[in-house]
C-alpha positions as CSV (number, residue, x, y, z in Angstrom):
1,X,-10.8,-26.0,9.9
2,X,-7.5,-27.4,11.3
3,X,-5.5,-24.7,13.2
4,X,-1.6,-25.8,14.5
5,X,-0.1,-22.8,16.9
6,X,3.4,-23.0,17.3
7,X,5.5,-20.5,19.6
8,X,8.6,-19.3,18.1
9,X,9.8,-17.2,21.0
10,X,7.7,-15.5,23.9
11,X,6.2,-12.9,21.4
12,X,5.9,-14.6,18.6
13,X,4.0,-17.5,17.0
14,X,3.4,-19.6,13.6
15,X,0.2,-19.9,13.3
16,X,-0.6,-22.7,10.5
17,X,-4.6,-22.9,9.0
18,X,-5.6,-25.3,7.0
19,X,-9.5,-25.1,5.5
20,X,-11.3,-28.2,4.0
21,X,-11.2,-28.2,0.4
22,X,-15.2,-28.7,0.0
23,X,-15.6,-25.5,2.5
24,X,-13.3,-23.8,0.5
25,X,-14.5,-25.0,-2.7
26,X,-17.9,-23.8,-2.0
27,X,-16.9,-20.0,-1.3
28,X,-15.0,-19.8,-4.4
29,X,-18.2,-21.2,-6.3
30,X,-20.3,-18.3,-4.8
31,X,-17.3,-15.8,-5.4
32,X,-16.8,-16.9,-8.9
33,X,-20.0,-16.5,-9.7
34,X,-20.2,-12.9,-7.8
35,X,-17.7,-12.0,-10.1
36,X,-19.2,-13.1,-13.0
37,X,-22.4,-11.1,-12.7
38,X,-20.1,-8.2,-12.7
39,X,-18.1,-8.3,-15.6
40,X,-18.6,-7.0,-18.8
41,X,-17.3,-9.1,-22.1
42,X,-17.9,-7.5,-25.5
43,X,-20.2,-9.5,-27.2
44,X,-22.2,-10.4,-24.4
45,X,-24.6,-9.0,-21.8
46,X,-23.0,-7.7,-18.7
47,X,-23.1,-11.3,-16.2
48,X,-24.2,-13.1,-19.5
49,X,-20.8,-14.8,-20.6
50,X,-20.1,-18.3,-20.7
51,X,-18.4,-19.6,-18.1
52,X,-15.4,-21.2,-19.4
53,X,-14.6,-18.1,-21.7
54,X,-14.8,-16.2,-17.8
55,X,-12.8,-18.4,-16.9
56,X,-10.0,-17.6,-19.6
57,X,-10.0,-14.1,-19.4
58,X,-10.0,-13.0,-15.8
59,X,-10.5,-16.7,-13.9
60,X,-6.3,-15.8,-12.4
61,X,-7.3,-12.6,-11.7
62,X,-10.7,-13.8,-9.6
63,X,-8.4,-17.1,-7.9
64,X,-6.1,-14.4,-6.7
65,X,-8.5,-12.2,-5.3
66,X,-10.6,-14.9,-3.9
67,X,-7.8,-16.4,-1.9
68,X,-6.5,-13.3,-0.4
69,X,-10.0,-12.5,1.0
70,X,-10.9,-16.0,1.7
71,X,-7.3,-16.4,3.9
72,X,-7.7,-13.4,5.9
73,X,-10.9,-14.0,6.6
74,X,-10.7,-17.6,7.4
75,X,-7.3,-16.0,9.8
76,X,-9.2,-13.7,11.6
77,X,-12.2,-16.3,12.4
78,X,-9.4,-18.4,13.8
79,X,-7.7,-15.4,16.2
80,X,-10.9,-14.7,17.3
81,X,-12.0,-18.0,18.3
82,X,-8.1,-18.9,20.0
83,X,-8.4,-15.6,21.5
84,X,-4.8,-14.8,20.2
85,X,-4.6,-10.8,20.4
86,X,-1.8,-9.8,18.0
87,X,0.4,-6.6,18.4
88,X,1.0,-5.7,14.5
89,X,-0.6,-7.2,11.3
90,X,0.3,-11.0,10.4
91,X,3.0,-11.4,8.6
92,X,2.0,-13.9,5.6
93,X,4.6,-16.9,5.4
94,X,2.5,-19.0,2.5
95,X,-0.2,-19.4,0.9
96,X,-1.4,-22.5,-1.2
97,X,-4.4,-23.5,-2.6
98,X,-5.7,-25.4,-5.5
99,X,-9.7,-26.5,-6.4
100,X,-10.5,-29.5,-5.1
101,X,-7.6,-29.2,-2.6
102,X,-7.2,-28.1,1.1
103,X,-6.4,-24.5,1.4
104,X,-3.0,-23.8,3.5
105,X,-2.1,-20.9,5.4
106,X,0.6,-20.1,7.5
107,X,1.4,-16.7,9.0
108,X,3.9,-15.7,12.0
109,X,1.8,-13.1,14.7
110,X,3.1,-11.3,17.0
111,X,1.0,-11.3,20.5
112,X,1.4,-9.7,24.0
113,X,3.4,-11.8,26.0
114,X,2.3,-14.0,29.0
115,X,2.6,-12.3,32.4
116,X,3.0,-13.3,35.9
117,X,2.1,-10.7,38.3
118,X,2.0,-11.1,41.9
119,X,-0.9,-10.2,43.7
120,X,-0.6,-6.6,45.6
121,X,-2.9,-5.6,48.2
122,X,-5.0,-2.1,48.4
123,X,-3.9,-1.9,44.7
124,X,-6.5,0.1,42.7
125,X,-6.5,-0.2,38.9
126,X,-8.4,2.5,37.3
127,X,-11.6,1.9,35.1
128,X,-11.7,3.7,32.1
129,X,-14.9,2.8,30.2
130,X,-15.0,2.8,26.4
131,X,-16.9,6.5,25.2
132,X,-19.7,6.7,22.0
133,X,-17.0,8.3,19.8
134,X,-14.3,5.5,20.9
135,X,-17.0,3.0,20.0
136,X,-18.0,4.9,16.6
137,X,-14.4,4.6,15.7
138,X,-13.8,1.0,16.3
139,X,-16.8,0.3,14.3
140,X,-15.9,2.6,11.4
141,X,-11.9,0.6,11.7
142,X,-13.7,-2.5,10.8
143,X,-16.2,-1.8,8.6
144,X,-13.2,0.2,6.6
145,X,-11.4,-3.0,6.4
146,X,-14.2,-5.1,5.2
147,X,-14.3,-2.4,2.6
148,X,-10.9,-3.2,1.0
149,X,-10.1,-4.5,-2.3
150,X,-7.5,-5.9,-4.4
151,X,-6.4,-3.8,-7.4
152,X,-4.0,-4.6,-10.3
153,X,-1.1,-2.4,-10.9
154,X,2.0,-2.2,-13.0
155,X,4.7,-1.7,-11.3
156,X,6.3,-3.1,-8.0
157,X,6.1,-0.9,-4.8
158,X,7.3,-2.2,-1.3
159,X,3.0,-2.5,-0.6
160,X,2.5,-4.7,-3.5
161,X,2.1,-8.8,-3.8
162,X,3.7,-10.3,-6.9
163,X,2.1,-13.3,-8.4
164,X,4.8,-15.1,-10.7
165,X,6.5,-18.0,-11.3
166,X,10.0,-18.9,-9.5
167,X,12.5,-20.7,-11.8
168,X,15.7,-22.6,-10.9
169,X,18.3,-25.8,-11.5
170,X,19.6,-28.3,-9.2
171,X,21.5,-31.1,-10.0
172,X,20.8,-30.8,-13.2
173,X,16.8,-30.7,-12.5
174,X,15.1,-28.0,-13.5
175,X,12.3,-26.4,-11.3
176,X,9.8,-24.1,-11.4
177,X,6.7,-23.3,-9.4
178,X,4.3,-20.8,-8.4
179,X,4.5,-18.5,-5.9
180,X,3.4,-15.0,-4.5
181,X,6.0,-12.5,-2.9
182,X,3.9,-10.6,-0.5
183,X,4.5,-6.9,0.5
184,X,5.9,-7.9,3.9
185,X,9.2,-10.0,2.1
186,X,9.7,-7.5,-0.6
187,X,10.2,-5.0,3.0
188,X,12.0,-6.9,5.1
189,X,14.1,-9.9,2.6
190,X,16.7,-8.0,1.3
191,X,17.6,-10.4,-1.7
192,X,13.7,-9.6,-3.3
193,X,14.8,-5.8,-3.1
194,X,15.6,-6.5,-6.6
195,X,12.1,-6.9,-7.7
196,X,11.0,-3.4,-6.4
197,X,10.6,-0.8,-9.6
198,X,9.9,-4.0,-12.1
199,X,7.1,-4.8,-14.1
200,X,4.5,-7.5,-15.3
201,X,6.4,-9.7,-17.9
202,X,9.9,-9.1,-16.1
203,X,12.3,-11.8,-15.7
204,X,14.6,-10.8,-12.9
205,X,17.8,-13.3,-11.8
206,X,18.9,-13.3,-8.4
207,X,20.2,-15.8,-5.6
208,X,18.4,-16.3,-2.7
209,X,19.2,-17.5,0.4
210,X,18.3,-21.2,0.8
211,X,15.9,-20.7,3.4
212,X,14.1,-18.0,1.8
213,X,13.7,-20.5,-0.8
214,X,12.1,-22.8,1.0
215,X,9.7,-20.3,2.4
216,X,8.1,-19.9,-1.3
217,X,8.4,-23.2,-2.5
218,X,7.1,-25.4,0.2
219,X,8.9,-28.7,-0.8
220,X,10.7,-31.1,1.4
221,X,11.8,-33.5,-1.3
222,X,14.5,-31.3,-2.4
223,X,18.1,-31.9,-0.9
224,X,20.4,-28.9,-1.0
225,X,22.7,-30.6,0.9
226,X,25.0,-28.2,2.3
227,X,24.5,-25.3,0.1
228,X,23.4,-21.9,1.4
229,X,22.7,-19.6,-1.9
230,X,21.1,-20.8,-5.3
231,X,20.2,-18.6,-8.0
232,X,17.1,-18.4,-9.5
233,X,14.6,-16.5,-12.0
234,X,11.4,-14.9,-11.1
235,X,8.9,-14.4,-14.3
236,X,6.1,-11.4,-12.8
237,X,3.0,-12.8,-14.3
238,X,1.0,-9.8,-12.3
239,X,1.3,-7.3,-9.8
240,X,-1.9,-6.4,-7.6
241,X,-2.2,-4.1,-4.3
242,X,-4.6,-3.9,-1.4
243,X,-6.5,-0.7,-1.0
244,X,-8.2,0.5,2.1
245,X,-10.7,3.0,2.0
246,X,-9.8,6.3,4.0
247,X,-12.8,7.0,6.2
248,X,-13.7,10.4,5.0
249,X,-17.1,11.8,3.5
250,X,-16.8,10.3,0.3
251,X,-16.3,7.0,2.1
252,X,-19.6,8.2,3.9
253,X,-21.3,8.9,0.5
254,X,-20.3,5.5,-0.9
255,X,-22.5,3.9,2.8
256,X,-25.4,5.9,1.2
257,X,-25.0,9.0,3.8
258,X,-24.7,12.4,2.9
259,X,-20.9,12.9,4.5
260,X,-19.1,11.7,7.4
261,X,-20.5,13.3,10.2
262,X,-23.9,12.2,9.7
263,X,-22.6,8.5,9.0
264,X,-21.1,8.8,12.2
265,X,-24.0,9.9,14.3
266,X,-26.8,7.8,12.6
267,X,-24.0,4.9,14.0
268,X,-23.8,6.5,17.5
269,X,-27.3,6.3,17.9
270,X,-27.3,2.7,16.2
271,X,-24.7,1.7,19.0
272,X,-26.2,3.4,22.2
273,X,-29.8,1.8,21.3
274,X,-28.0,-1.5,21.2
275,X,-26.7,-0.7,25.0
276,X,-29.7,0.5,26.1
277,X,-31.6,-2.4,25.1
């Protein structure tokens, strides 16, 4: 795994990740097949279908799902490892992969700043250490986010990534190419403000600024020249959301405990063993 860290300004960073394709590869052949124990195709026993006509009905909808889950997992196994602390959630930039390819992921992060501080004398800081219930809480944060899932929906929402294609003419050229518009543009690129309310199927025109263009379609070769706008046609081919579970007792229930409370203390007790020993 190849990781490229480039600052932008003193709180911010592109951070670029690029995963061999036979590691990659691999985890989609486990995930596929995952998958494919799980679904249930009239005509056939539930995990029982044939491959390729898995492949035709839902293999999209598992590529999608696998390559979200892959990416932020593979991201957060390369933060850990830099020991890049981030204030607020990555902010997805792209995201390309095809089998038998290298996967490519780029996302800006925004981190605490480097600090200088002269040293002061008789300067006390004071210790706060970490409580049961502090502890209990972190672990229930990350367990709740290895929890998530991706669900397909039908409409566009401002938390919701588009999968479609992106269609335009240049010269005389025409283009087209696949792309996902993650929650984070449809929020904060006002010319895919558009999109919100639309549905799967819907072909929406609108111009776009050229260097939000090049954000989705990652190609140098193309020479706008001096042009700042171009207009363009995006096809929704499917609309799909992240959930995260709220920690709550049927949460609990779905851990095999009986509610929330007693989830929490059979981890307390889990946790303070750990110390102790």
């Amino acid at each position: 795994m190849q990781t490229e860290i480039k600052p932008i300004n003193e709180v911010c960073s592109e951070v670029t990740v690029v995963i061999e394709a036979e590691k990659v590869d691999e985890a989609y052949k486990k995930y596929f097949n995952k998958k494919a124990q799980e679904l249930e195709i009239p005509g056939f026993r539930k995990g029982k279908a044939p491959k390729n006509m898995i492949e035709k009905l839902h293999g999209a909808d598992i590529k999608e799902d696998f390559e979200i889950k892959f990416a932020i997992d593979s991201l957060y196994q390369v933060l850990r490892e830099n020991n890049l602390n981030f204030l607020a959630t990555p902010q997805l930039k792209s995201l390309n992969w095809n089998q038998g390819s290298d996967m490519k992921l780029t996302v800006i992060l925004e981190h605490i700043p480097d600090l200088t501080l002269d040293l002061l004398e008789n300067l006390e800081v004071p210790f706060k250490p970490q409580t049961l219930e502090d502890a209990v809480n972190q672990f229930l944060g990350d367990l709740r986010w290895k929890q998530r899932t991706i669900q397909d929906v039908d409409t566009v929402e401002e938390n919701t990534t588009l999968h479609s294609r992106l269609y335009f003419t240049w010269k005389g050229e025409d283009y087209n190419y696949s792309v996902n518009i993650y929650s984070e543009e449809l929020e904060n690129l006002p010319a895919l403000k558009e999109l919100i309310s639309k549905k799967i199927g819907d072909k929406v025109s609108l111009s776009l600024p050229i260097e939000t263009l090049k954000q989705f379609i990652d190609d140098d070769t193309i020479d706008f020249e001096d042009e700042t706008q171009i207009d363009v046609t995006i096809e929704i081919d499917a609309i799909t959301k992240l959930i995260i579970p709220e920690i709550d007792d049927e949460f609990a229930k779905d851990m095999d405990f009986e509610n929330l409370e007693e989830m929490k203390a059979k981890i307390g007790e889990e946790l303070k063993a750990q110390v102790e020993h």
